[in-house]
Every structure is written in C-alpha cells, then in structure tokens.
N, C-alpha and C positions, 0 to 999 in steps of 0.2 A: 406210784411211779414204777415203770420197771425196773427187777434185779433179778438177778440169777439166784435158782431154787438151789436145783441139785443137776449130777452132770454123769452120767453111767455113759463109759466107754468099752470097746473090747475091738481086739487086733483091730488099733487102727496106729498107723504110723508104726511108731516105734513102740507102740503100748503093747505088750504081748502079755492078751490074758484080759481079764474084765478088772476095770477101774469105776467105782463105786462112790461118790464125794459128795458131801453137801456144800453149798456155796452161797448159802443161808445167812447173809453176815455183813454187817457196813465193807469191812474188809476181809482179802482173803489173799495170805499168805503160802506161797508154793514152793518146798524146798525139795532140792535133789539134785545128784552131781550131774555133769555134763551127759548126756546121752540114755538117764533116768525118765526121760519123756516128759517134762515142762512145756516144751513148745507144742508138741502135738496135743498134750492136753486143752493148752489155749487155742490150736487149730480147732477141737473140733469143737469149740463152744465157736468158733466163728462159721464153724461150717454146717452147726445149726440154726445159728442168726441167720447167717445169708445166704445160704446153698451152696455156698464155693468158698473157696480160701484163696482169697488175689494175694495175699501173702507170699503165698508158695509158685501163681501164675507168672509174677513177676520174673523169676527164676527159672522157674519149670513150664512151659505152655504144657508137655503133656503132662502134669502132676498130677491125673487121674488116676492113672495106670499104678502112682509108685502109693494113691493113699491106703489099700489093705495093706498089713503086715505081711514081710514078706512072708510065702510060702503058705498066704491063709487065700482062701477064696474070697473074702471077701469083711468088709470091718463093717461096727453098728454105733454109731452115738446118740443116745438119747438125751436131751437135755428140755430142763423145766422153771420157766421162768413166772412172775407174778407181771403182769399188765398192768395199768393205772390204776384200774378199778379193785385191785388185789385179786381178778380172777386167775386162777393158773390155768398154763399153755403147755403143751408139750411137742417136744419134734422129735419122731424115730425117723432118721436117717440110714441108710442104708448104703456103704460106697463099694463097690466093685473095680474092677480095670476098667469095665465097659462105660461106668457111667454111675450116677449118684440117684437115688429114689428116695422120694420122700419131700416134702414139704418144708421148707423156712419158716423162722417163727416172724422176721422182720417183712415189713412190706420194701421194695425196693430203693424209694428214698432213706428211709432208716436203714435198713441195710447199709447203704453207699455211707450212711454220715461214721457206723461203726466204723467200716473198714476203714474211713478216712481219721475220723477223728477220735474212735472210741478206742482202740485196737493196736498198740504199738510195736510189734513183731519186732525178736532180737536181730532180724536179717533185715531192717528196714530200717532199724537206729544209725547205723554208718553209713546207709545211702541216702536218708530222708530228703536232706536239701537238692541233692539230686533227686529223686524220684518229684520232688514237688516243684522242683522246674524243668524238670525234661519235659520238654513237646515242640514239634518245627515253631510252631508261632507261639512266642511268648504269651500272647495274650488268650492262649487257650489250655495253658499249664494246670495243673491241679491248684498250686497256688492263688494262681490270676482267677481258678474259676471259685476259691474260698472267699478271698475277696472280695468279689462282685455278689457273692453270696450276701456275705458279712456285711457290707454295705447297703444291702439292698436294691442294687442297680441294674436289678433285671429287668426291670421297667424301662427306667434309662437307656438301659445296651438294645433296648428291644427298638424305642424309641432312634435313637440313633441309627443303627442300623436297618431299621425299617423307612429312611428318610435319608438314606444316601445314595439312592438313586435321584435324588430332586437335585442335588446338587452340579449334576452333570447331563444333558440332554443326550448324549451317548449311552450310558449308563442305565434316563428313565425307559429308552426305547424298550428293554426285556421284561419288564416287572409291570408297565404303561403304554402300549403299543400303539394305546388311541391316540395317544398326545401325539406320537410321532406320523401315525395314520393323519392327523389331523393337520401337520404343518404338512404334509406331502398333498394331501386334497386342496387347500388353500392355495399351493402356489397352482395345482390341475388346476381350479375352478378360477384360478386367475388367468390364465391361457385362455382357459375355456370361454369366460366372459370377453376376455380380448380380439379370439375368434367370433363370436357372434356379434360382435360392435362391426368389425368386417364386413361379417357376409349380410349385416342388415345393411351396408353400406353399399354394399355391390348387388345387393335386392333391389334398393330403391331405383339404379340408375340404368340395372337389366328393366324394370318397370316401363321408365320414361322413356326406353329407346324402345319397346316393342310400344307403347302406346301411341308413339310419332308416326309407326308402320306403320300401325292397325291403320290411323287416319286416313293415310293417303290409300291405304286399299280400297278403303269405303270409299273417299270421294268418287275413286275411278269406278266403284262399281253401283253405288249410290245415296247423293249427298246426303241425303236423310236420314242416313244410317248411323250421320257421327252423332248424331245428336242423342245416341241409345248407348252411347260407349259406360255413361254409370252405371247402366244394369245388361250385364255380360251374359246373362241366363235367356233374357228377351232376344237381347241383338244374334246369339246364336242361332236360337229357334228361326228367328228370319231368316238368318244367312243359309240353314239346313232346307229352306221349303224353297226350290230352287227350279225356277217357272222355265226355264231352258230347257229343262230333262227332254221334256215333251217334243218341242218344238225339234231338237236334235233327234230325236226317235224318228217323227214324221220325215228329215231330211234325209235318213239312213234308206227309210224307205222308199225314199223317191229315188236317192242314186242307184237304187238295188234294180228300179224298174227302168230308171234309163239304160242302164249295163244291158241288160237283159233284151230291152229296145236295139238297143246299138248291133249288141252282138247279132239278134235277126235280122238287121237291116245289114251289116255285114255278108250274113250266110245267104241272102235274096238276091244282092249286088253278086256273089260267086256262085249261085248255082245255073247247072248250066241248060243247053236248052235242048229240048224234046230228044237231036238228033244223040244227043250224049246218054242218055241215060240206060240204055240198053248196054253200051259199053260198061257203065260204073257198075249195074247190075251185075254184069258179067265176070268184071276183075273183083266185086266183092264177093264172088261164090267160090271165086279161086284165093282168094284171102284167106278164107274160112275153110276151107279144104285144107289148106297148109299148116295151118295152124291145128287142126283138129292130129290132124298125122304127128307134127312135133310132139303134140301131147301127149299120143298115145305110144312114142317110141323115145321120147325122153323125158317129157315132161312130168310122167309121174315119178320115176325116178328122183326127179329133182324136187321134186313135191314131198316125199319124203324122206330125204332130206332136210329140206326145211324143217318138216316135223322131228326129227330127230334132235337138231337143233335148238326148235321151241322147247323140246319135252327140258332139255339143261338151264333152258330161261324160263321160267313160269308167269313173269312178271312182266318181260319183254311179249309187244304187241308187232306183228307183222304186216297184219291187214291192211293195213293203211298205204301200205310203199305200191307203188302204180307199178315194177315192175320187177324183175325176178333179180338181177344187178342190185336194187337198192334193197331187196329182201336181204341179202347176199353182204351189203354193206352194215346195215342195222346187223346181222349179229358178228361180223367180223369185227365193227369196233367194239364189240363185248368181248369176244373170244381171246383177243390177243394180250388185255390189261388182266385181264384175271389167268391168262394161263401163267403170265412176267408172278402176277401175283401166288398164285400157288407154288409156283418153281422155288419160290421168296422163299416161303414159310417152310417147305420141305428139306431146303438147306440150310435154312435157321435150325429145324429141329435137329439135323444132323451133328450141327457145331456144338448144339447143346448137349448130346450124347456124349459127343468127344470130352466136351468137357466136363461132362459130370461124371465119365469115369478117372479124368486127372485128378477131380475135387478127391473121390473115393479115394485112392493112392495115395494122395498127403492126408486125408482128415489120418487111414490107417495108418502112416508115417508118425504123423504128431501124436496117435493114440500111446504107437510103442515109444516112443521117444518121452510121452508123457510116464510110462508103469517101470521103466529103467530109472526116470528120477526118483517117483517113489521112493522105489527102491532104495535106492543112494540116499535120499533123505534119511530115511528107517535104521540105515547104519550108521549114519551118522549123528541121529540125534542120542543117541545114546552118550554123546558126550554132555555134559552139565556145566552149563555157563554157571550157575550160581552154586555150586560147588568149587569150579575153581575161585571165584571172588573169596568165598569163605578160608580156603587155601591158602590164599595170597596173604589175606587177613592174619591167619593163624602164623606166616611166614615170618610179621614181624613180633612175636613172641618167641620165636628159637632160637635159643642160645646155648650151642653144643648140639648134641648128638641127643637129646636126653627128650621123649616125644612129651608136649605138655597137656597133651591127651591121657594118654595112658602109661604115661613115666617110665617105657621104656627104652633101653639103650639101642639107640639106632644103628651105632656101629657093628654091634655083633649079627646084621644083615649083609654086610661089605666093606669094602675101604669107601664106599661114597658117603660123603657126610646128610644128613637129615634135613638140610638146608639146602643143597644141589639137589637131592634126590625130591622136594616139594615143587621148586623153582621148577625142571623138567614136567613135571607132572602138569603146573598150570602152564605151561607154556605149550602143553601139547593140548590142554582142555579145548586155553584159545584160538588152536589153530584151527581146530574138530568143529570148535561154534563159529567161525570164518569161512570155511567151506560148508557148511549147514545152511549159512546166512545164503552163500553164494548158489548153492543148487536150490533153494526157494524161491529164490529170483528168477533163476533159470525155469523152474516150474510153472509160478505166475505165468513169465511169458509164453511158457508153451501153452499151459490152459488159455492163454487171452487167444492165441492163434489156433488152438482148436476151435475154438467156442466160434471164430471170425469162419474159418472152412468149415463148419455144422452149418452158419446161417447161409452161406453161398451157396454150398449141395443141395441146400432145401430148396432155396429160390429156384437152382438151375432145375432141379427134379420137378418145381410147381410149373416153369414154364416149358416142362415137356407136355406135346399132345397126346391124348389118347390114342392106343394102337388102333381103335375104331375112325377117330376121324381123321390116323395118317391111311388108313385104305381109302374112306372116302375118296380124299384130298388125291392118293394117285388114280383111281379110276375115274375122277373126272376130269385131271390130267390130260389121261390117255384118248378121253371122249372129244374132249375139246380142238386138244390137237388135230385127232384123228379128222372130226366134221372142219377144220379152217383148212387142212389142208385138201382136202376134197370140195370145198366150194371154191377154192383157188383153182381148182383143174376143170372144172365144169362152167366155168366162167364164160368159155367161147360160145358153151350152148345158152347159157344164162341172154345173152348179147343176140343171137337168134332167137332164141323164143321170145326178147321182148321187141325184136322188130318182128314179128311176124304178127305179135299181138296187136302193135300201132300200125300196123298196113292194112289188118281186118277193123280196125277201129275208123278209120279213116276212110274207107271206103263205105261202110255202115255209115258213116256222118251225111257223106257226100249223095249218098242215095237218100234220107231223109231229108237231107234240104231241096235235093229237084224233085222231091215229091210236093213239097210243100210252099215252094218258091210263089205259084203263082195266087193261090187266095190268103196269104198273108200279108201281102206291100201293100193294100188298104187298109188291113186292120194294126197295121204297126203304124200308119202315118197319124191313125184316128190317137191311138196311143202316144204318141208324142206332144200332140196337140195339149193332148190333157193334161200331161206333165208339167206342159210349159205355160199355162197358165195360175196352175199348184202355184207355181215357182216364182211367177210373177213377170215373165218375160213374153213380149211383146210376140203375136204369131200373126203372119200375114199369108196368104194363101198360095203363093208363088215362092215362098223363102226354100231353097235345097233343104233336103233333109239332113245332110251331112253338115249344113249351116246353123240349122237351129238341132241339132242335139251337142252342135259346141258351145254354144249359147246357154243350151241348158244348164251343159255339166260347169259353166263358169260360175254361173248364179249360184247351184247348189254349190261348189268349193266355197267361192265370196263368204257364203250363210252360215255356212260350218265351221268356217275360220272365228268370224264373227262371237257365235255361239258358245265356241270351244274355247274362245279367250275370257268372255262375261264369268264360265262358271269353273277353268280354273282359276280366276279371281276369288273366286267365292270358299273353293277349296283352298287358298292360301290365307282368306281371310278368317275362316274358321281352324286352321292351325293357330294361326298369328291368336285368335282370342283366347284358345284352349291354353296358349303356353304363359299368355298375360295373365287367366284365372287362376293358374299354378302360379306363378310369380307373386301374385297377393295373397295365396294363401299362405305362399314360402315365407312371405313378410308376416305375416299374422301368427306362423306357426313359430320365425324366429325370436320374434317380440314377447312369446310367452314362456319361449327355452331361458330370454334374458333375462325378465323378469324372474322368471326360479332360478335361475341360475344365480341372480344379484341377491337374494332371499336368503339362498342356501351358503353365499360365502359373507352373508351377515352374522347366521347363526353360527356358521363356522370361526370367526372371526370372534365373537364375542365368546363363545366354549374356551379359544386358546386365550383370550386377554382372561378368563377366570381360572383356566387354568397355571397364566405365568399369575397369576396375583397369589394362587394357593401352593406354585413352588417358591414364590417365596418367603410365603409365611414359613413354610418346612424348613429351609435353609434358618432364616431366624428362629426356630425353634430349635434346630438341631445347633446353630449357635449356643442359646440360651441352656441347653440342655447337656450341652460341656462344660459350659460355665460352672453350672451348679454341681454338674458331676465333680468339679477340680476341686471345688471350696467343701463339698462330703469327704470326697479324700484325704486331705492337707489335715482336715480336721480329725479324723478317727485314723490318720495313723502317728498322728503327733499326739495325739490326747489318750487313745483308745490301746491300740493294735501294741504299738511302739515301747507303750509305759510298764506294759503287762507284759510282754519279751521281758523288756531291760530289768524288771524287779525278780523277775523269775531265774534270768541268766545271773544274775550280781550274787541271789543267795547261796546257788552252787557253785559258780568260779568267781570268787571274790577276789581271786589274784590278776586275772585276765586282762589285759590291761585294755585290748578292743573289746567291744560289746555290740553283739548283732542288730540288724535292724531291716526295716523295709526303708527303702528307695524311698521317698516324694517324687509325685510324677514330675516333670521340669516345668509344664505348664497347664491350664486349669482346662484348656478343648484335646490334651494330649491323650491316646488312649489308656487304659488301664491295663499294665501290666506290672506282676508282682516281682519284685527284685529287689535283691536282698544287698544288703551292704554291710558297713560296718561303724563303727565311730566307738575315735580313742580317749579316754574318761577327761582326758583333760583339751580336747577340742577336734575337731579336724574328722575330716573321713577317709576309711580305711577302702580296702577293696572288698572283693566275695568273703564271705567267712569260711568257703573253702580256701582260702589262698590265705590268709589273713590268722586263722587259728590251727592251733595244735591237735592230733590228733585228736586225743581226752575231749578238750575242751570245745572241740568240732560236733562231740557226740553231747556233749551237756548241751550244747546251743540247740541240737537238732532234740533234744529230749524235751528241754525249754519252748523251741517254739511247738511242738506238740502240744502243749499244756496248754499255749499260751491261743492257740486255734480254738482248740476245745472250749476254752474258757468264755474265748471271745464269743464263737458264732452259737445262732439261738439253740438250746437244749434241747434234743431230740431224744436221747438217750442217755440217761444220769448214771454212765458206767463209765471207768478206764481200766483197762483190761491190758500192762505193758508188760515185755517178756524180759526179764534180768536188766533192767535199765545200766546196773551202775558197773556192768562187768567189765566194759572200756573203758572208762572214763574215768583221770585222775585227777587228784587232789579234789573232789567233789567231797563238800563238805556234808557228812551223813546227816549230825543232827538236822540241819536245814531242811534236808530231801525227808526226812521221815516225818520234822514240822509239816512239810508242803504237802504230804501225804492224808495228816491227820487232820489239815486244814480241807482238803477236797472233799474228807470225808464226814468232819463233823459238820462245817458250814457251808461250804456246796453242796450237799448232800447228796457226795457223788460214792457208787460202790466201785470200790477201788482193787481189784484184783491183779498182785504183785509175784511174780515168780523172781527167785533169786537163787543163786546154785554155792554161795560162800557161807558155808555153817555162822561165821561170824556174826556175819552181815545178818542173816537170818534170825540169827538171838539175837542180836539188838532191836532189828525191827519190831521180832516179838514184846520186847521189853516194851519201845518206846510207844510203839500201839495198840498196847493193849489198854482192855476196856477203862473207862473214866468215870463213868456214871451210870448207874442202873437204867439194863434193858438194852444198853453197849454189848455188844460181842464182837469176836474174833476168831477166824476160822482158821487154821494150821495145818495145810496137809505137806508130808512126808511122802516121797517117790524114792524107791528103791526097785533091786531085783534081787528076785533070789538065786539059790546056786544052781537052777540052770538055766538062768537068764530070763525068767518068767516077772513082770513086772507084778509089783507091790506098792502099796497104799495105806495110809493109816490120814486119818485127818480126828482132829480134835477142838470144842469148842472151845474157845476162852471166854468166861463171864467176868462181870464185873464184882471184885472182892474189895468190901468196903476193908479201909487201912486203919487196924487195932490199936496200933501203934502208942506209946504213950509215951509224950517228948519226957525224957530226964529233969 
C-alpha cells in the first residue's frame, strides 16, 4: 500500500534552512510551538502528492507567490513514498513566485481523494462544514458530490440526467432535434398531402372541361377526329398535317394577280390619248429639272444631315420612309425620348454629387464625434465597479476609525471619520461607472450611425457614372439637340423636295401608261379570264370588265374566309390538345407526389409513434431509477454514513447532548443533496450543527465527520495526514481520540500522521502510541528554531520494548 518514506525540505514557507525527516512509521508524531513550521511541513508533503496546496488556495488564490521563504528565491521539497508494489517514487519539486516545476507523485483522482479525504489542514478544521456545503447548487457541493461518490450513483445521476430531456418535449428539442424536426415535417407533409388531394381534384375537372372543348372543336372541323381523342399523339400529328396551307397559298396568288390586273386595267381606262402625251413628256422633263436643281442646291445638304443623324442611330433604318418629312419623323421620334432621357440621368448624377459630399460631412462629423467618446470612455473607465462592490462590502465591517485592512488609525488623516470617508469614495465609484455605462451607449449609437453613413456614401459613390461616360452622355447631348433642332428648321425645304419628287414621280407614271395603254387591254382581258376560271366563277364574253374583276375578288374573299376559319380551327384545336396532354400528365405527375407523399408521412408517423413509445419507456425508467436511488440512500445513511458519524462524535463529546447527522432525502425520486442536521440523544431533531453546537464541539463534529468520510468512501489512499486536530476543541476526551488513533492505525491499516503543538498532549500521545508488538514503530519529530531564527529538526524512532516487568 502506499506510505510516506522520507520528506527533505528547505526555504519553503516558514521552514528556513533544510528539513531532513524520515516518515517511515505506522504513525508519525509532529511537535513544535505555534509558528515552528508544522503546517508547512504537512503543506509540502501535499504539494508533493498533488502539485498544489488547495489548503492554502482556499484563502490565498495567489498562494504561489507567498510559497518560497520569504527573502529566498525560491523553496525545494523532496518527498519519498513506497507504491503498492513497495516500489519507491520520488517528487523534487521546485516552487518559485512564478510558478511550481516538477512532477506529482499522485495521479489526479488520488490526488483530489488526499486533498479531500486524506489531509485535514488546521485552517480547514473550523470551516469544514462550511467548505463541504458551500456551492450555489446544493447538489453540487463537495459533500453532495462525496455522497454520490459513496453511494455509487454515478450511474444513476448519469442515467437520470441523461433522460430528462424525455420528460418534457421542450426540453427533448436541444439534445433530439429529429424528434421535433419530425413532428414539424408530419404536420408539413399533412398540408402537403391535403394540397395534393386538391389540386388532383381540380386536375380531374380542368380534364373534363378541356375534353368537352376539344370535342366540339373537332366535330366542327372533323367528325372523325373524336373518335382519336384516346390517343393525343396520333390525333395531333393529324391536326398538324393541315391540307388548307396550300390551297390558301394558291388564293394569296391569285388576289396578288387580280390587284395587279385591276390596277392595269385602272392605269389603260386613265391613260390618255395620242394628242396628250407630248404634253406629259414635256411637264415630265420640267419635273426632273426641278427636282435635279433642289438637289443640287439643298438637297445634299439635307442629305447630310440625315447622315449625321444616322451616324447617332446605328440601328435605326431610314431607307424605307418614301419621303424627306418622314425621314425627318423617324429620327425625331428618337431624338426627343432619349435627349428627356440623358438630361434624366445628368441631373441624377448631379443630385448624387450633392449628395455624396453631405454623406462625407457627416460620416466626418460622426467620425470626430465618435474619437471624443473614446476619449471620454478612457477617462472614465478608470473608475472600478468591482472595487467599489468590495468597498461597500468591506463598509459593513467598520467599526470606528480603526482600518480592518491594515489596522490603522483613520483619524490621525482628518476629522472625517473612516466610515464617511469609504461611503464618498463608493458613491463616487458608482457615479464614474453610471456615466461609463452612459457614454457606451452613446458610442454604440454613434458606431451603429457611422456604420449606416459608410453604407449610403458607398452606394451613392457606386451609383456615380464614370467621368468617361458623363462626357459621352453631354456630347451626345449637344449632337442631338443640335441635329432636332435643325431638321425642325429645314422642314419647309423637307415639304418641297418631297413635292417636287411626287410631281417627277407622277409624271414618269403618266408617260409609261400612254406608252403602254394600247397593246395591253387585250392582254389584261385574256388575264382575267384565267383568273376567273382558277376561281371558279362563271365568264361570258360580253360580261364588263370592271363586272367580273368584282366577281372575282368576292369569290377569292368568300374562299379565304372560308379557309382561314377551317385552320384557325385547327390551330385552337391543337392548343386545346397540347394543354389536355399537360393536364394528364399533371394528373399522373400529382398521383405519384401522393403516393410518396402518403409513403413518407407513413414512415414519418411510425418513427414518432416509436419514438413516443421509447420516451416513455425513459420517463418509467427515470421513475424507477429514483425509486431505487431513494431506498440506496435511506439505507446507507441510516445503516452506513449516519452510524459511523454518531459513534465517532459520542466518543469525543460525550457530553453533547445533539449529535450530528446527514438529512434523509424527504422522498425516494427527490434529488440528492447532502445536509446535514442534527438530533437530540433523547429524540427529535435539531437544526445545522453550525447553529445547534458549541464552538469546541462544532470542531469535534467537523473532525468526526472527517473520519467518518474517510472511513466510509472506497480506499484510495491508506493515510490521514491532520494538522493539530485537538487545539480548539473542548472537553474532547484524549484517551478516546488517541484509542481512535491506534485503531486507524493498527486495524485500518491506515498511516496516520499527527502534528500537535501542546508538549502535553504530545507526551501522552507518545506514551499511549507507542509501539505494541514487534516490528511496531513510531516516528517523533521535534521543530524548533534556533537563535537566529533558522529552523531545526530532530526526529527519532520508537521500537517496540518488550515489558520486563515482574508483577510483585
């Protein structure tokens, strides 16, 4: 089993100089007066065990700093213990101010069981019960967690609370996200199926209304067609191959040749006769004379222009307009929408200017506005909210003038007393951290209103145009205007040159039909004839010609009417089948969403009914699993915990007339938490056994349940290692404690290492511990210092001396 070897120390704590001791011993006895260095001795065999001394943490957080001696650079403790196997282990520790080097002998659960259970520090004996229930939640006290130790119920606790999210569906959402994904998808895929029962419902009777069309389409365009309506692919293909096309082509060509007819027969009936045509020759050569001159003294001019014009339109076509006016028109109604429009965009980008040098002036507003709070913050945080708290704190321990810091006299600073002069102090903390609070606010908001003018500047700065395409944008401006307003003024000659062109045009007509008047009127009659048999209208040889080319063109209308009704028929009846094929397949396609749809909120359905079946197995197991927890409890701390306090506390204050205890939980699913009570030897119960006992007997109970933890929970380390146990505590009966001593040590086989600072106390222990039986010993070390305060050490073994003795 483990025990402590030997234990070499030097400047550590209050040990000044090298301490040298064997600890080689069931037990080991530690004498010397108050401030001889007992406690640091037993520090640093803890601060070889465990690499730190929560002893000292509890008190001191930096207790680093104070473990060299003072004025030494730095302390060393070596210590040497025997492992199960009787190998020995050794730790050179090393502590500084900075920091501690060197290796632990205990692995970290041991370690924690010393500190807790093997290790009784004199600074820890009058606060035990407090330090073993201090924590916000009871149930995670050092106590509560020796208990659940003790018990075994980390199984349990793990259990339990790995199953208390089943009990509340709130709860399982964080830990089980699918559960809740999974009721949130069932009620979607319940919608979901409820819309598709719909839209198959409003499928079927879009169906039956476009199949009643399609019918009557067909009958009117042909009855044989309804009979194809099951197969949509064939009846198409028929309705596409569309015997009309032609037949409509052929009439396009025929009206093009009666026009054509018409129009000759027209221009034969006006041309005129023989004595004329020398005149028309004549006014056509003065036509063209006129017109030649316009063009050579303005027309080119106006020519280019035009081109000027196009060159700004690339895309606009001119060619086509018959005269210089609608040249004139075509690009005026360009000219005028895009000049409205660029004028638009030029005084947009203006506004944006404007305003994106207002943005600049406040973002730089809110910049300095923002580096003055800084500022203001920076001087103000120097005030310490949790300094004044501590303040306040300390205010209600001041009584007089007398500092309970540094013990001195407050008044010899002024006539203000120590008490006014704290009060001022935190009331100015608070006011410092109230304007702190107040300029942070102020800051946020300015940062949220810079950050909002950053993103406006940028947008306005994104929709500025480039300096390239604000030049474009005026030079073609200037172009545009410039060309509208000059074809605005040239307008009068625009209106002359295009009468001058239809006067040469017209005369040119007028001379080609009296040229041609007279061997035509036979050949245009032969050409009507032929038409009008095409066409199927009756010719008799005497009918006017102006009688049957109206004749004609009625037939051809009648046929084209006719034609152009059969095969937009046909054109509607090939929508009407395109939108029915969609329609079944929409049915087809929704019939198969249903069916997965219905599929997937089966398996859905069946996932949650196995999942509520296996939150409720959890719930009755986490039932069953309090149950059992309550009837563990009830039992080991009436039988167990309870029995081993009360015999341990009765043999050191036998007078006492309460005797401490643990709680019983009130019920068997209630959680576990340790609390302690008390109960009066002749019934009833008591309160805390802080509230309940004497001071003495407050430190017997807290020395008692020490023991009584140690005893209980499983053996980790078979040492107790306690610092002056009996130096507060009265009427503690010795013999008893030095029994309980010898009992720990001869048959628990626990090594029991006892520091005690009362010479007395110290011989007797000696007396009554020492050895019994051969192979017993007893180790005795002596702490002293010498005359200039340099620590000393003597330790001695005691063996077992058989007793000579020869009764009278």
């Amino acid at each position: 089993m483990t025990r402590l070897k030997s234990l070499y120390v030097k400047d550590f704590r209050s040990i000044d100089g090298e301490v040298n001791l064997s600890f080689d011993a069931p037990i080991v006895l530690i004498h010397g007066p108050n401030g001889a260095g007992k406690t640091s001795l037993l520090s640093a065999i803890e601060l070889a065990l465990t690499g730190s001394v929560p002893s000292l943490s509890r008190a001191e957080p930096d207790y680093l700093t104070f473990l060299p001696h003072k004025d030494r650079p730095f302390g060393e403790v070596r210590l040497e213990i025997a492992d199960e196997v009787g190998a020995t282990r050794t730790a050179d520790i090393r502590v500084t101010a900075e920091g501690i080097t060197g290796a632990p002998l205990l692995a970290r659960d041991q370690a924690d069981y010393f500190s807790e259970r093997s290790y009784l520090a004199q600074s820890t004996l009058g606060r035990l019960l407090e330090i073993y229930q201090h924590s916000e939640k009871k149930a995670d006290s050092p106590l509560t967690r020796f208990v659940k130790e003790l018990l075994g119920l980390d199984r349990m606790e793990a259990l339990i609370g790995g199953l208390h999210s089943a009990g509340n569906i709130a709860r399982l959402k964080a830990p089980v996200p699918a559960y809740g994904n999974a009721r949130d998808e069932i009620a979607a895929k319940d919608s979901e199926f409820n819309n598709l029962l719909l839209d198959e419902v409003q499928v079927e009777s879009a169906i039956k209304t476009q199949e009643t069309a399609l019918r009557e389409q067909l009958l009117a365009i042909d009855p044989s067609l309804v009979e194809q309506l099951g197969d949509l692919s064939a009846l198409r293909a028929q309705l596409e191959q569309d015997p009309d096309e032609e037949r409509l082509l052929n009439l396009v060509r025929l009206k093009r040749e009666l026009d054509v007819s018409q129009a000759s027969w027209a221009n034969a009936n006006a041309a005129p006769g023989a004595a004329q045509r020398a005149a028309i020759e004549t006014e056509n050569s003065a036509a063209r004379a006129a017109l030649e001159t316009w063009t050579k003294t303005q027309g080119n001019d106006l020519e280019a222009l035009f081109n000027r014009a196009a060159d700004l339109f690339p895309d606009l076509s001119d060619t086509s307009a018959p005269g210089n006016v609608d040249r004139a028109d075509i690009f005026a109604r360009r000219i005028s929408p895009e000049t409205t429009h660029i004028a638009a965009s030029l005084d947009s980008h203006d506004q944006t200017l404007v305003q994106r040098d207002a943005l600049v002036r406040q973002r730089d507003e809110a910049r300095t506005r923002l580096r003055r709070l800084d500022e203001q913050i920076a001087l103000a945080a120097e005030a310490n909210e949790g300094l004044a708290r501590a303040l306040s704190d300390l205010g209600s321990h001041v009584h007089g003038d007398i500092c309970p810091v540094c013990d001195r006299d407050f008044s010899e600073t002024g006539p203000r007393s120590l008490a006014a002069h704290i009060a001022a102090k935190v009331g100015a903390m608070v006011e410092q951290a109230g304007r702190l609070q107040s300029l942070s606010r102020d800051r946020t908001n300015s940062a949220t209103a810079l950050a909002q003018l950053e993103r406006e500047l940028a947008d306005a700065t994104n929709s500025l145009l480039p300096d390239a395409d604000i030049s474009r944008l005026k030079a073609r401006h200037a172009n545009l205007v410039e060309i509208g307003k000059e074809l605005d003024a040239r307008r009068d000659l625009m209106v002359e040159g295009d009468a001058l062109r239809s006067e040469a045009a017209r005369t040119a007509r007028a001379l080609v039909v009296g040229q041609n008047a007279d061997q035509s009127a036979v050949v245009l009659r032969n050409s009507l004839d032929d038409i009008a048999r095409r066409v199927g209208v009756a010719v008799k040889g005497d009918d006017p010609t102006d009688d049957l080319i109206a004749r004609i063109a009625e037939a051809i209308s009648a046929r084209d009417a006719g034609l152009s009704a059969r095969q937009q028929s046909r054109r509607v009846a090939v929508d009407s089948l395109l939108a029915l094929g969609n329609a079944r397949d929409g049915k087809a396609t929704a019939r198969r969403a249903l069916a997965a749809t219905e599929a997937e909120l089966a398996i859905l359905r069946a996932q949650k009914a196995e999942a509520d079946r296996m939150i409720e197995v959890a719930k009755d197991l986490v039932r069953q699993t309090r149950e059992a927890r309550g009837r563990v409890v009830r039992r080991v701390f009436n039988d167990e915990l309870n029995a081993v306090w009360r015999d341990l506390f009765v043999r050191l204050a036998p007078e006492e007339p309460f005797i401490p205890a643990f709680a019983i939980p009130a019920g068997p699913g209630a959680d576990i938490e340790a609390i302690l009570e008390t109960h009066h030897r002749r019934g009833g119960k008591g309160g805390n056994p802080r509230a309940m006992l004497s001071a003495g007997n407050l430190n017997t109970a807290a020395l008692t349940l020490f023991l009584a933890l140690h005893l209980s929970s499983k053996q980790k380390l078979p040492m107790l290692v306690i610092d002056d146990p009996v130096q507060s505590m009265d009427e503690v009966h010795i013999a008893q404690f030095a029994a309980l001593l010898r009992t720990l040590s001869k048959q628990m086989k626990r090594q029991v290492v006892i520091a005690v600072h009362e010479r007395s106390l110290f011989d007797y222990l000696c007396l009554e511990l020492s050895p019994a039986f051969e192979g017993d010993r007893l180790n005795v070390i002596e702490l002293g210092r010498n005359a200039i305060g340099q620590t000393i050490s003597r330790w001695d073994p005691k063996l077992f001396v058989a007793d000579r003795a020869i009764a009278a």
